[in-house]
N, C-alpha and C positions, 0 to 999 in steps of 0.2 A: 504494500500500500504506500502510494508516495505522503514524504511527510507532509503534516501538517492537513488531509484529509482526512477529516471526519468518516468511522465506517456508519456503514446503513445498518442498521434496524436488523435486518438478515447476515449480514457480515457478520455483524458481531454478537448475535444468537447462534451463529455456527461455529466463531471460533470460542467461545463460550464455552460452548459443549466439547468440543475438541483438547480445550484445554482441562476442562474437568475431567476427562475421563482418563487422560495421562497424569492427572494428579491424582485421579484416584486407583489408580495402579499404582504408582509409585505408594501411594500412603498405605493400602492395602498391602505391600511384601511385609513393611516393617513392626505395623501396629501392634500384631498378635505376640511379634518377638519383642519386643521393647517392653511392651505390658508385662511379662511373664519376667526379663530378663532382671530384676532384683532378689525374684525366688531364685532364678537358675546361678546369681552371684551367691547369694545366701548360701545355697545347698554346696557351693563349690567350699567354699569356705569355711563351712561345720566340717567336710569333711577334715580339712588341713587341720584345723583346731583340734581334733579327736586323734588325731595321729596316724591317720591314714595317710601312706607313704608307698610312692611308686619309684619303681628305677625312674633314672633321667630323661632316658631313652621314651621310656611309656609315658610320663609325664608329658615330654615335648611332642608325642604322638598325639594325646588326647588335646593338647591347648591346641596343633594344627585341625583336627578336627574340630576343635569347637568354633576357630576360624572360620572354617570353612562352611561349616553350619549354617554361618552371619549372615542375615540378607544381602545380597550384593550391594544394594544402596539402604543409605542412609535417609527417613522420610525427611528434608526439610522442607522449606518453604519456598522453593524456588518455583514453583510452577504458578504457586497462589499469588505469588507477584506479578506474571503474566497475566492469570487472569483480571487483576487488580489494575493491572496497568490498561489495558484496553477496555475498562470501565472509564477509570477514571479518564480518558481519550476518547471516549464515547459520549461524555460530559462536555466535552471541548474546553479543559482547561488547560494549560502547558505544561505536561509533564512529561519528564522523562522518559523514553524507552529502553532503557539500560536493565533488559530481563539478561540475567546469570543462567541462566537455561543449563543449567550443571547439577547432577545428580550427585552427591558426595559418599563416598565410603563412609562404612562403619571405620570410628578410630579405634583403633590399640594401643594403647600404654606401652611399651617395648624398654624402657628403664628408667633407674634416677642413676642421674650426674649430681654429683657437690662440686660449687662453682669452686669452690679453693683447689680442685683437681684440674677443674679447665683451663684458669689461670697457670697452672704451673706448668700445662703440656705448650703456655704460650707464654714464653720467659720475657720478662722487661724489657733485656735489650733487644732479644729482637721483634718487639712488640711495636718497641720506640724507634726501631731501625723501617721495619713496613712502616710505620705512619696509623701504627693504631694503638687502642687503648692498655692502657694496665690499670693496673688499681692503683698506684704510688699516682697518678692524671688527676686524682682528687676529686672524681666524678664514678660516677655508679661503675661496675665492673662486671657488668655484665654486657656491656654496648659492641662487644667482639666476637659474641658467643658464636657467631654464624660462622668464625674461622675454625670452630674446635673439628677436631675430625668424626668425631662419633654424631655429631650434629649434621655434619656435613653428609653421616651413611641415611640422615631420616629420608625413606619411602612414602608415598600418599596412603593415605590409609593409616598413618603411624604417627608416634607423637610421645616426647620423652620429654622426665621431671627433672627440674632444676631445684636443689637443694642450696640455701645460701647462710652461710653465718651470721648475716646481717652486721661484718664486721665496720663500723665507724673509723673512719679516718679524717680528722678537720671538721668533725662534723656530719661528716657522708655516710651514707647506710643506704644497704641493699635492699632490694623486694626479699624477703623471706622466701618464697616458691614460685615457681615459674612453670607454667605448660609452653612446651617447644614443640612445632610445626614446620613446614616447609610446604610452600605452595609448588605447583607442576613447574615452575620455573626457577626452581632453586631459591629463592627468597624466606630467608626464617621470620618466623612469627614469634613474639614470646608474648604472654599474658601473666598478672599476676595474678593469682589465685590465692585463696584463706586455707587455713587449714582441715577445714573440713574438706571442701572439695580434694584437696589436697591426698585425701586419707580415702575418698571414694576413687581416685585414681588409682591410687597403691590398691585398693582392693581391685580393681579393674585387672591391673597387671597381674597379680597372685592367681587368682581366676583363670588367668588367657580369658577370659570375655571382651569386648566391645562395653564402652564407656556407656553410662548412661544417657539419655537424652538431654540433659541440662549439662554435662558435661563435653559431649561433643559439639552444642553449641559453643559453649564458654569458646574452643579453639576458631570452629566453624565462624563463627560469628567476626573473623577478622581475617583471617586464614584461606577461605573458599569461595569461591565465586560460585555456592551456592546461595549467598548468604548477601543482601544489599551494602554492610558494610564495605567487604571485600571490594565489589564492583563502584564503590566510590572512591576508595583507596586509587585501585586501578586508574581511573580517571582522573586522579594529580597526578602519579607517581609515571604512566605513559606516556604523559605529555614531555619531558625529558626524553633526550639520547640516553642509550642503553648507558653509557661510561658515567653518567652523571646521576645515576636511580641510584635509590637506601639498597643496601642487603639487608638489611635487620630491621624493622620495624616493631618496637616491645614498648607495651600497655601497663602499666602501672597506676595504684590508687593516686586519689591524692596527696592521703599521709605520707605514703610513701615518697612520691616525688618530692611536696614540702618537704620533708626532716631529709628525705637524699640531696636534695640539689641546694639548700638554705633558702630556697626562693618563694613569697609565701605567694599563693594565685597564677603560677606561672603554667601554663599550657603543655608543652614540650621542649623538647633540647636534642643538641648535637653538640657533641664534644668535637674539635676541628682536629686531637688527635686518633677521633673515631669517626670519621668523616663521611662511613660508611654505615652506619648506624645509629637510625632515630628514636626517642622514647617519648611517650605523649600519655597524658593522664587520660586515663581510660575515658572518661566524662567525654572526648573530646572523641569518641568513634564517630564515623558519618554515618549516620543511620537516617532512613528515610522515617513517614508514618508508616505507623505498623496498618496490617489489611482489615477492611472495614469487616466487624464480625458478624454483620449481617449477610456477609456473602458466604459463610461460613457457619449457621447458626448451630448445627447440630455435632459438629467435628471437634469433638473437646481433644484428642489429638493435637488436631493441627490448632488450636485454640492457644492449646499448653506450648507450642513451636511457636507462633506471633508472642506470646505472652515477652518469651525471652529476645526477642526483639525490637520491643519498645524504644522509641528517642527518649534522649535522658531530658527530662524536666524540664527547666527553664530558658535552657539553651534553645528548646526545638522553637527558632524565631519561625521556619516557615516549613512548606512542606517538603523541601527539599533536605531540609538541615543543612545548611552549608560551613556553620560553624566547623565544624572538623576539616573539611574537606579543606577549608581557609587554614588551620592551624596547621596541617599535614604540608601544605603548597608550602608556607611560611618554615616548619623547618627542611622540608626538599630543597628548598632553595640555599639553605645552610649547608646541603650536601653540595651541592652544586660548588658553593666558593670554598668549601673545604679542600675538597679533591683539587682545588685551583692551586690553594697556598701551602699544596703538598709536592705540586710541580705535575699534577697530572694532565691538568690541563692548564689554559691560559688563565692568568685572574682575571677575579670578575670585579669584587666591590672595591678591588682598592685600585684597578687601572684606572688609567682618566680619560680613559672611552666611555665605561661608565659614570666617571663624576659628572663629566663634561654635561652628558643628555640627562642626567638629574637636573643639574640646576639648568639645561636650555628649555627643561620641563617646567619650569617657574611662570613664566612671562605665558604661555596656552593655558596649564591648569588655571591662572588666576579668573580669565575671562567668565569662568563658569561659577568664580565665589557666592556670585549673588541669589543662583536659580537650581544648582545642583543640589539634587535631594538622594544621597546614599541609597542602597539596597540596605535592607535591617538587617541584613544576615550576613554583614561585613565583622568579625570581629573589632578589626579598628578601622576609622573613620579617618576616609584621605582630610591632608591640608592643605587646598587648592591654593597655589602661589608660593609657599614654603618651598626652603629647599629641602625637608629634610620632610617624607610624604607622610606621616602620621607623626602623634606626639610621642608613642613609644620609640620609633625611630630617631627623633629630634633626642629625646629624653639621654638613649644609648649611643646615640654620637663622639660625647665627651672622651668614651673611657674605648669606644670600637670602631669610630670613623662610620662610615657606611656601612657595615657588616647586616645592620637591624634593617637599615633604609631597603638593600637590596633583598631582602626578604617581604617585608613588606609589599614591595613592589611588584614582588613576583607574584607574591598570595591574589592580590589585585588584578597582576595579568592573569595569572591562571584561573581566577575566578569568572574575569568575562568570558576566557574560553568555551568556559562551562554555560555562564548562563547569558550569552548573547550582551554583557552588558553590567557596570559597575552600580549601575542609578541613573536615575531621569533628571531632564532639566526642560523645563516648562512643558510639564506632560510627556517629552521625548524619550525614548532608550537611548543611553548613553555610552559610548564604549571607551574601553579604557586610550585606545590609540585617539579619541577625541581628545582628550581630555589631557593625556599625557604620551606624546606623538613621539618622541624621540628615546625615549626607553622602552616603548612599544618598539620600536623600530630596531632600538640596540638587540632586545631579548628576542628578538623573531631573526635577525639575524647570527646573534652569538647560537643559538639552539642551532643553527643547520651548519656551522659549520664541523669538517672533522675533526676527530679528536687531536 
């Protein structure tokens, strides 16, 4: 259907049906096994408690078997967003077609790592010699983890625990436990998890069963493009050349961030000698609205699958959610000038290619001070005429020069990317190359050239 038409009445009672009935095969492999699958952990695990004891051999035969048991797919919600989405297109209001059309495996728990082990298979010096993190960096120490090799063997379908001492240094402290993932193109995931969940994964793994359903969200949910986070993620992180994307992208509480990084309200971070690895307080996932449960009335299932999907609270300005997707752009672009003043590629914030088109962006942004009205779903608000385009920018100049500015700017270019446009000005859509012509023009040409 070409975009931006509206379907008919019959179009979309046929793809209606078409899409429910492939959701409701998918929903129907898993439901019976999910339901059933806390007896079938239960019973695995009285056993081991009682001291029932197999060779190794018959052991690792029965966890392949129970493997293999597993429904091939895992029930999420990726088909109900289709159907969700060509409603709400049926509506005529502007949204997204970004359907994940991905059926996810059941996960497996396959071990725990203690990060004080990862750390040492990746020694200071030559930690400091690559251009990446240690823990003596005075920032979290887990921001490397995608280098360790045992992380590096994770399979789809798979997914190992990070144990951490939460040892303090200056103040810094780790996430306590970690779920580690890799998506189809090698990229790690980490999340932090509580202890409970924590202890329903060790019994996942004791078992050889498949995680529970709240549990393989918890990964799913950032890790799979079954999942709409995932596919928002996607949509910052692609816009980038391959040389210039995160390996690592890991979710932590806010506690944790505040008391790890001293910074109190801070969003996410990139350490410039991990340049290759982002961490962003969970709060800040892209999550769209979850699916209307009237289309859905009777599928406590799939109910229980949206439930764990919800936009987080106050943040969700619209229905997009763009907040994350803005905080994501904003530290990508800290990968971006990291990798620069590591010598991988050209710099970005501190050449005066880039200074230059900041401040020749002063004298066009100003024109629009008097009429331009933001999009609400901008974390921070341009300052048309400034040289320095937000106040957090200006704020961080002092002690980093451009470092903040160029980020900022990027969150803002790759925002319009996304949604045709920064904000209006006298009822107009506005784009960002209007508004500020010659950093649009730097970043559309620095992105195509080679490395």
């Amino acid at each position: 259907m070409p975009p931006g038409r509206r379907p008919t009445n019959e179009e979309y009672s046929a793809e209606e049906a078409r899409f429910n009935a492939i959701l409701n095969q998918v929903l129907d492999k898993g439901k019976e096994y999910y339901a059933t699958l806390p007896e079938m952990k239960a019973a695995v695990l009285a056993d081991m408690a009682m001291g029932i004891q197999r060779s190794a051999d018959a052991e690792e035969g029965i966890r392949e078997q129970r493997m293999a048991n597993a429904p091939s797919a895992f029930p999420t919600e990726s088909e109900a967003r289709k159907v969700n989405s060509r409603y709400v297109q049926r509506l005529g209001e502007d949204f997204y077609e970004a359907n994940p059309g991905t059926i996810e495996r059941p996960r497996f728990i396959v071990g725990v790592l203690n990060q004080e082990n990862i750390d040492e298979r990746m020694p200071a010096d030559a930690a400091i010699q690559n251009g990446y993190y240690t823990f003596f960096n005075n920032v979290m120490n887990t921001g490397t983890n995608f280098q360790d090799e045992a992380i590096k063997r994770l399979k789809p379908g798979q997914a190992l625990l990070v144990v951490n001492s939460q040892r303090e240094y200056e103040g810094y402290v780790d996430p306590r436990y970690l779920v580690v993932a890799k998506d189809e193109n090698g990229r790690v995931y980490q999340r932090e998890i509580d202890e409970s969940l924590f202890n329903d994964y060790q019994d996942a793994m004791r078992s050889g069963l498949p995680v529970s359903v709240e549990g393989q969200l918890k990964i799913d949910d950032v890790a799979s493009r079954s999942m709409m986070p995932r596919v928002r993620q996607d949509e910052v992180i692609d816009l980038l050349p391959m040389y210039a994307r995160l390996k690592q992208l890991t979710y932590v509480t806010p506690e944790t961030a505040n008391r790890g990084y001293g910074t109190e309200g801070m969003a996410g971070f990139v350490d410039e000698n991990a340049p290759y690895g982002v961490t962003i307080i969970d709060e800040y996932i892209p999550k769209d609205k979850a699916v209307p449960r009237y289309l859905f009335p009777n599928d406590t299932f799939l109910n229980k699958l949206l439930n764990k999907v919800l936009p987080f609270g106050s943040m969700n300005k619209n229905p997009y959610d763009a907040w994350g997707q803005y905080v994501l752009g904003h530290e990508q672009a800290h990968v971006l000038d990291n990798t620069a003043k590591l010598g991988i590629i050209r710099g970005v914030s501190g050449s005066q290619e880039y200074q230059n088109a900041a401040r020749d962006d002063m004298a066009p942004s100003s024109k629009f001070s008097e009429t331009f009205a933001p999009d609400e779903n901008l974390v921070n608000t341009p300052n048309l005429g400034n040289l320095y385009i937000t106040d957090y920018a200006e704020v961080s100049s002092s002690e980093d020069g451009f470092v903040e500015d160029l980020a900022e700017r990027y969150a803002l270019y790759e925002h319009d990317k996304r949604y045709g446009g920064i904000g209006t000005s006298n009822g107009k859509r506005i784009r960002y190359a209007d508004v500020y012509p010659n950093t649009a023009k730097f970043f559309n040409s620095f992105l195509e050239r080679p490395r």
